[in-house]
C-alpha positions in Angstrom: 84.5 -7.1 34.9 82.6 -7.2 31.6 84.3 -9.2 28.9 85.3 -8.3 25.6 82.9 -8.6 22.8 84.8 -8.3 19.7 83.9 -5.8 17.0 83.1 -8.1 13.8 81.8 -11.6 13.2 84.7 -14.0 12.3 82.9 -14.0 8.9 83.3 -10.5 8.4 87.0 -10.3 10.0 87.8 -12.8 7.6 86.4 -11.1 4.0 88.4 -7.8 5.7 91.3 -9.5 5.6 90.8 -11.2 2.1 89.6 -7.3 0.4 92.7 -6.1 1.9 94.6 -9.3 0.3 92.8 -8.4 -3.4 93.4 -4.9 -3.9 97.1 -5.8 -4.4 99.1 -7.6 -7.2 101.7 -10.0 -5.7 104.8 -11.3 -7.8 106.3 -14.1 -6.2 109.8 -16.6 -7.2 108.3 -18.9 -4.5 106.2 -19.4 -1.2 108.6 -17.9 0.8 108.4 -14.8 -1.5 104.6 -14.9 -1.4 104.5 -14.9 2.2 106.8 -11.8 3.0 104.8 -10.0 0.7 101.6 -10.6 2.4 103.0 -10.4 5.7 104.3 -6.8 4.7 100.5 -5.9 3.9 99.0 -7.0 6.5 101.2 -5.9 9.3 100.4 -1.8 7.3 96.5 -2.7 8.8 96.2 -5.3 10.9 98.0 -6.9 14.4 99.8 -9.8 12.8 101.9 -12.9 13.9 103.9 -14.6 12.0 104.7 -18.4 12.4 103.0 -18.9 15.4 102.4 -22.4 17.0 98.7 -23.6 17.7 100.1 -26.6 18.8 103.4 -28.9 18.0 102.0 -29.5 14.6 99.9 -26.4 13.7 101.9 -23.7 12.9 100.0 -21.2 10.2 101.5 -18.4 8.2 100.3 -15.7 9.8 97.8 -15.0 13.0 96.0 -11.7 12.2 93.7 -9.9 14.2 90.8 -8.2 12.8 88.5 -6.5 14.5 88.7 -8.2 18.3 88.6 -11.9 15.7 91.7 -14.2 15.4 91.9 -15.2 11.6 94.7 -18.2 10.6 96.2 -16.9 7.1 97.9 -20.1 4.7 99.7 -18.8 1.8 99.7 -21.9 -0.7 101.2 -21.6 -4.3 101.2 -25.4 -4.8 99.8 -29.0 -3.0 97.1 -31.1 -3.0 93.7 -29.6 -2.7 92.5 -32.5 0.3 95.8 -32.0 2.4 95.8 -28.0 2.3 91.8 -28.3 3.0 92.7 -30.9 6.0 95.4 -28.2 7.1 93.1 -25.5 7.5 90.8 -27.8 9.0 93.0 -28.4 12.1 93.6 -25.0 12.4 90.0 -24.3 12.7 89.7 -27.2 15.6 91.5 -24.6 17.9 89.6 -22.5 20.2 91.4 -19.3 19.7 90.8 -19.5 15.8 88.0 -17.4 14.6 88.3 -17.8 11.4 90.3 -19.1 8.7 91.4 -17.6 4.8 93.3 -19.2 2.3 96.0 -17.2 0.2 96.3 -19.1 -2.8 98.9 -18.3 -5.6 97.3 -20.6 -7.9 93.5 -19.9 -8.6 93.2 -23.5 -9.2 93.5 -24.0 -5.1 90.1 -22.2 -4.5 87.0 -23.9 -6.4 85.6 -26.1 -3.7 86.9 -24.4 -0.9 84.2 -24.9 2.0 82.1 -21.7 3.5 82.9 -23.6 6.9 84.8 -25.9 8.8 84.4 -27.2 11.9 82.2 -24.3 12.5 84.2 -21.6 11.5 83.7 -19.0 9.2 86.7 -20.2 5.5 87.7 -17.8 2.9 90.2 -17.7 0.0 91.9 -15.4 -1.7 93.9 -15.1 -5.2 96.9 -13.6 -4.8 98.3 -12.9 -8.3 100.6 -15.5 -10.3 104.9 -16.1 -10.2 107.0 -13.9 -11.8 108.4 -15.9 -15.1 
């Protein structure tokens, strides 16, 4: 039996996934809000799971396939820079993880964000400010 290649890199699967994220404008009260939103676009285009375990303390926002690629999805509106970017770096340290984007509510989240971690391809995303 031949295996399955899948269709894109991870580093494409994951700028997919973060286009998809930008051509919308998200208005938010709080994370929660944030996440239902994005989960509601991304289940119009891609297979998603939301709230799935990687492990007992690895639990990401959403799992989303794209293109044959497994892509870990953190919606953030608030935290420290070094623990979100240790977050994402665990989920990366799984082997089902190709790739992994950030969904940041506050632009301030993204400078610095790595290209890579632990091999794997990072992106992030802006996804609009709270509703005041």
């Amino acid at each position: 039996m031949t295996p399955v290649v899948p269709a894109v890199s991870a580093q494409v699967a994951a700028l997919e996934l973060t286009s998809v994220l930008c051509r919308y404008r998200f208005r938010w009260c709080d994370e929660r809000d944030l996440q239902t939103a994005i989960g509601s676009v991304l289940a119009q285009r891609f297979d998603v799971q939301a709230e799935t375990a990687l492990s007992e303390r690895d639990r990401p926002d959403f799992l989303v396939t794209v293109g044959g690629r497994l892509v870990a999805v953190e919606v953030k509106v608030q935290g420290a820079w070094t623990s979100i970017v240790r977050q994402l770096g665990r989920y990366a340290t799984h082997p089902g993880v190709d790739a992994v984007v950030l969904a940041a509510g506050r632009r301030a989240l993204l400078p610095g964000l790595p290209d890579q971690i632990h091999g794997k391809p990072v992106d992030g995303v802006y996804v609009s400010g709270p509703l005041r």
